[in-house]
N, C-alpha and C positions, 0 to 999 in steps of 0.2 A: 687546637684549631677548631673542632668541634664545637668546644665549648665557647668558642668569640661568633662562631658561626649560630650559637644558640640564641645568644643573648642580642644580635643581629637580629634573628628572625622574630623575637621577641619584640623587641622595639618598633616594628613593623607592626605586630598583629595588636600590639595595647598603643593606646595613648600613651601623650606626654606626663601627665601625671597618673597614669597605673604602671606607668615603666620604673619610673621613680620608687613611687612603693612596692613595685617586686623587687627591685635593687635593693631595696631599704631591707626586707623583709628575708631576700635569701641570704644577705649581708649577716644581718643578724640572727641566722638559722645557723648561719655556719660559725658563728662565735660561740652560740650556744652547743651547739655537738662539741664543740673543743672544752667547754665546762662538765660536761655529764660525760665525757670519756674516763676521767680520770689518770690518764695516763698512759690507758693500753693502747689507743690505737697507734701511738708510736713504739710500745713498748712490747704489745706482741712481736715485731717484728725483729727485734736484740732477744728476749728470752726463747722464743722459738728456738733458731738454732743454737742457741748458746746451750740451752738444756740437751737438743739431741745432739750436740758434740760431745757433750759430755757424759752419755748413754742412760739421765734419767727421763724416761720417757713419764713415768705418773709427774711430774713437776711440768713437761709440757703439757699434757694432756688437762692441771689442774690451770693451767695459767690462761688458756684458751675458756674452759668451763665459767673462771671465777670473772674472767675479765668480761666477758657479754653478761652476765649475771647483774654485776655489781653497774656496767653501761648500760643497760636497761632499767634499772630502778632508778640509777639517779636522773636521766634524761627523761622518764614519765614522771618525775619528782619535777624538774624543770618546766614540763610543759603546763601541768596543773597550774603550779603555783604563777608563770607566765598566765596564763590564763584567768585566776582568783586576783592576781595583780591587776589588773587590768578593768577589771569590774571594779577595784576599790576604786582606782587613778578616776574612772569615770565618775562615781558615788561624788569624788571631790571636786568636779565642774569637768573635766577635762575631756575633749571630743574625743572617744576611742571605743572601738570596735571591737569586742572583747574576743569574738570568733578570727581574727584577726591574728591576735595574740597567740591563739589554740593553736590556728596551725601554723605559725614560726613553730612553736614547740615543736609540734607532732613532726613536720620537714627537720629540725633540728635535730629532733630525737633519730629519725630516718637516717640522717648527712653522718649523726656517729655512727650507729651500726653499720652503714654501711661502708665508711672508712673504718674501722675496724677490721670488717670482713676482706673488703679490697685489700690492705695489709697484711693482713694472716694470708692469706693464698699466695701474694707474692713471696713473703720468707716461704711458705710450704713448696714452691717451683712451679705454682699453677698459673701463668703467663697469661696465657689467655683468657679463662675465667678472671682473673684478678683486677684484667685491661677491660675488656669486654661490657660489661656491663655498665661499668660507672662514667667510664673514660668516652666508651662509644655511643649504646645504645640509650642512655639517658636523656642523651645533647640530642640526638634527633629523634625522639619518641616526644620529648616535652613539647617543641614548636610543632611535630605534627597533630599530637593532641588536642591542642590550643586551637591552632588552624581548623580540627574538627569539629571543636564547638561552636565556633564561630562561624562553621560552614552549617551545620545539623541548627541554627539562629539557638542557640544556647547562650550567647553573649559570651563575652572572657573580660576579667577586669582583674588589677594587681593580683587580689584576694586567687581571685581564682584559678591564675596563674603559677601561686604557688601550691593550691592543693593539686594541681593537675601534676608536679615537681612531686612532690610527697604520694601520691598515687603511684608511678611509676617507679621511684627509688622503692616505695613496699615489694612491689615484684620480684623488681631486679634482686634485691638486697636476700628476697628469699632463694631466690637460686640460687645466691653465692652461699648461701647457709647449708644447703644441700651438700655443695661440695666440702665444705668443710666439715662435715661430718664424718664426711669418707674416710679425709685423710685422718681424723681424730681415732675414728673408729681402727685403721689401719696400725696403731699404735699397740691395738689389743683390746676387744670389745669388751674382756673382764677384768684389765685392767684399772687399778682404781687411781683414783686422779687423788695427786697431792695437791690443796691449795693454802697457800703459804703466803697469804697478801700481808703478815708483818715484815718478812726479810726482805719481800720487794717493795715495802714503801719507801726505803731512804732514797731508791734509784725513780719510784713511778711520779711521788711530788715534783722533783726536778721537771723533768717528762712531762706531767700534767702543766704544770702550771708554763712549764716555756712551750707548750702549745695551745695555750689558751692566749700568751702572747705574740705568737705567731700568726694565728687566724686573727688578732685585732689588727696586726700592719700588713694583714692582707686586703680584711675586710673593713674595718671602724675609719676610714678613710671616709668614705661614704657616708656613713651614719654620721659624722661630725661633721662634714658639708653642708650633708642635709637638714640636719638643725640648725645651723649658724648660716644658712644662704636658700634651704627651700630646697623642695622636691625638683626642681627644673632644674637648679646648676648640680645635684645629686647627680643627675640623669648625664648630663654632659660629661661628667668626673667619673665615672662608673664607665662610660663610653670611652673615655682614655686609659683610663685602668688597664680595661679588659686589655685593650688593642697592644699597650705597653706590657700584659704580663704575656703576652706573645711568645715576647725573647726569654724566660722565665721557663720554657714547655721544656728543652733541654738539658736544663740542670735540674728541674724537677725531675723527669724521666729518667736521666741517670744519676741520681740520690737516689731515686727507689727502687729501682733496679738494683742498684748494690750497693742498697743498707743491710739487706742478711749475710752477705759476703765481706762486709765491712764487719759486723758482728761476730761471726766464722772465724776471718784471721785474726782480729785482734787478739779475739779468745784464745787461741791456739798458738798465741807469740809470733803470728808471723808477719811480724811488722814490716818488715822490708817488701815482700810482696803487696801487704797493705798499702806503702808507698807510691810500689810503682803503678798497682791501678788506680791510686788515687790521683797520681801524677798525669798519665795517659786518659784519666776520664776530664780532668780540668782542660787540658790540651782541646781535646773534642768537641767541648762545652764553648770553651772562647771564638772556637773558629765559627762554629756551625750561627751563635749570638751575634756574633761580629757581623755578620752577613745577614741578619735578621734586622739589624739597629740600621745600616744601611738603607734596606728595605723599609724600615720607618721612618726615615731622614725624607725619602724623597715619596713616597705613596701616604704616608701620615694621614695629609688631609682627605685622601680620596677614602682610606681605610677609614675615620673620622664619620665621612658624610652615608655612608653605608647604616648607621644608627642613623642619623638625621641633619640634612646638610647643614642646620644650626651650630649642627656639633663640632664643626670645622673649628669654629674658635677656642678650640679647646689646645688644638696643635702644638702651641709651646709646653701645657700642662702635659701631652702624649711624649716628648722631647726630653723633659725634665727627668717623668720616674721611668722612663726608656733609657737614660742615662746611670739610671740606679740598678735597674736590672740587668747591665751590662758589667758595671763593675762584682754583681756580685755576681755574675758569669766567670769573669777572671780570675774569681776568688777560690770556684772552684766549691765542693760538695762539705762547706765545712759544718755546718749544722748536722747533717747525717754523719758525717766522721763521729762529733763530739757526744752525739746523742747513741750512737751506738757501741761508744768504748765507753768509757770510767770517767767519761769528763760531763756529765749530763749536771751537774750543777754550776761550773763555771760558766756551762753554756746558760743557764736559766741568769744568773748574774748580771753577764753581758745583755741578754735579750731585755732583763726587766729593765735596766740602768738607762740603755739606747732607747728603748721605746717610752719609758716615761719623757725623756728629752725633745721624743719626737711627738707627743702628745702635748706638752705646755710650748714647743714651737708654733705647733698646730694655730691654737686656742690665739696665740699672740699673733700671725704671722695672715689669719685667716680674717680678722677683720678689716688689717691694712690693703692684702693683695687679692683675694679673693680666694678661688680654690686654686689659683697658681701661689696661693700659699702653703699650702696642704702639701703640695704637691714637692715644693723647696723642701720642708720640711721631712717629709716621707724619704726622698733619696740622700738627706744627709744622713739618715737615719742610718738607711743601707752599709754606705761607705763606711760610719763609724764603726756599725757590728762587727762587717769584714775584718775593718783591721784589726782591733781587740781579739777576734776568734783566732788568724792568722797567730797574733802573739801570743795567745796563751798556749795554740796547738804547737807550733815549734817551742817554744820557750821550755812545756813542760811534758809535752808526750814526744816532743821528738820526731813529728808531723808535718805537714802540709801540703794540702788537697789544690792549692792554689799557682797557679803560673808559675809564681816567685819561685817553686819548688826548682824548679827548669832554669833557671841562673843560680839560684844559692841552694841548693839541697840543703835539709834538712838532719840534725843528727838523732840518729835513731836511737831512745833510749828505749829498756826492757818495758812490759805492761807488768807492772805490780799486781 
């Protein structure tokens, strides 16, 4: 909520085309953190407790070490070279702002560590630190920021909106680093940390790469409007986005909430427990969505006009991937299930197969209809995932996080 509250009071304080290219730009800040993670920012959160269940604490303590290590070089490897890019592209005619470029990286590089950091604290039980900063304090430090430059006549424009983004995520992102030392350090301050990034690569590729595909169908929505229809219908589409990933707040919150507890039982065989909280979190998830989709059905346009009553027409495009975010409400926590048991490459599979579908939809669908092409495209995308994940989790682990579980259970086979 915050966070639609953010990007509200944003559109407020920029124009129509610097809204656009902060859309554009935090768009692809956050595709880039999912490239220069490598994998751990979902992946601390299964090896954490999966190591202290198992009682080697140098294998957690080296997985935490090696993972910020190896995210910090490739992400300032990302922003350079985003950077020296960008001076060529312009060398070859092309109007671009090379400082522009700098700081998507530098915000990029930011968006990883500290989704990284927010992960590790919540597997470690640090609730609040872990919520705190990213979830709260970010959303309303950035528009008040903004607001202060533009109060102190400093101006604010796209550009500057995101290093004002990138300025505050530094802060934040260093307190949560504080804490995570504690807990590291609590392991055993002479203890020496095992880091073993060959026997976690067959699990972290999967990992990486089906979260590099995941931040593109959250975010490259946008960035492929805005190419193919302009910084204006970007802005409009980014406007319904937000308002539709609404229903989304839910099942994201409880996926990360209990992906380490996902991680915990499966490790420990205790699948049946596994079941029934995954059964009882879907339950929760559909209700709480249901009544959110609702609330979209009939406030849509007013929530709409709140960015800019232009935006109104945007309604049926809020409708459509409001309709996507519902089913995969129903569907229940399957990507964290499959990303925290043994199944993290059938899940890359599905993710890459669906999303390329929903990318050559796009490209085809976005010249005939507009961004209510995009928009068709993106929630078939949804439903297709769903169901593939649905089958392969029952099919082959003997699972599912989804409604269906609540008329057809599920038959529980062992975790190999």
């Amino acid at each position: 909520m915050l966070s639609y509250a953010m990007v509200v009071a944003l559109a407020h304080l920029l124009g129509a085309e610097d809204y656009g290219r902060f859309a554009f730009g935090i768009n692809a800040a956050i595709i880039l953190a999912a490239i220069g993670n490598l994998g751990f920012s979902t992946g601390l959160m299964r090896y954490w407790p999966k190591y202290l269940a198992a009682g080697d604490k140098a294998a957690a303590k080296g997985v935490v070490i090696q993972g910020f290590e190896l995210a910090l070089q490739c992400g300032a490897g990302l922003a350079i070279a985003l950077w020296l890019g960008a001076f060529l592209v312009r060398a070859l005619g092309w109007d671009l702002d090379p400082m522009v470029f700098l700081m998507i990286g530098i915000l990029g590089l930011l968006i990883n560590l500290g989704d990284m950091a927010t992960n590790l604290l919540r597997a470690q039980g640090s609730v609040v630190v872990s919520m705190l900063p990213r979830d709260v304090l970010w959303r309303i430090l950035i528009p008040v920021c903004a607001y202060g430059a533009l109060h102190l006549g400093l101006g604010l424009s796209g550009t500057g909106a995101l290093a004002i983004s990138a300025g505050v995520l530094l802060v934040l992102t260093l307190w949560q680093m504080f804490h995570i030392r504690q807990h590291v350090a609590a392991l055993g301050v002479h203890l020496l940390a095992r880091k073993d990034f060959a026997s976690l690569r067959p699990s972290l590729i999967p990992l990486w790469f089906a979260g590099i595909i995941y931040a593109m169908i959250q975010q490259f929505d946008v960035v492929i409007v805005g190419s193919l229809l302009g910084k204006a219908e970007a802005g409009s589409y980014f406007a319904a986005q937000k308002t539709a990933m609404l229903l989304s707040l839910v099942l994201i919150a409880g996926g990360l909430v209990t992906a380490s507890q996902m991680a915990a039982l499966y490790h420990a065989k205790k699948l049946d427990a596994l079941q029934a909280m995954c059964r009882n979190l879907a339950l929760v998830i559909a209700l709480m969505t249901a009544i959110g989709f609702v609330f979209l059905v009939v406030f849509g346009k007013q929530l709409l006009a709140l960015f800019d009553p232009a935006f109104q027409s945007a309604y049926p495009i809020l409708l459509i991937i409001g309709l996507g975010a519902m089913i995969d409400a129903i569907s229940g926590p399957n990507a964290y299930l499959m990303q925290m048991t043994s199944y993290e490459k059938p899940y890359l599979k599905i993710m890459a197969t669906c999303y390329a579908l929903v990318v050559a939809a796009q490209f085809i669908l976005i010249p005939r209809f507009g961004a209510l092409g995009a928009a068709l495209a993106s929630a078939s995308g949804v439903i297709l995932w769903n169901v593939s994940a649905i089958v392969v989790l029952r099919r082959h682990a003997g699972l599912d996080p989804s409604l269906l579980s609540l008329v057809v259970p599920p038959r529980i086979r062992p975790s190999s």
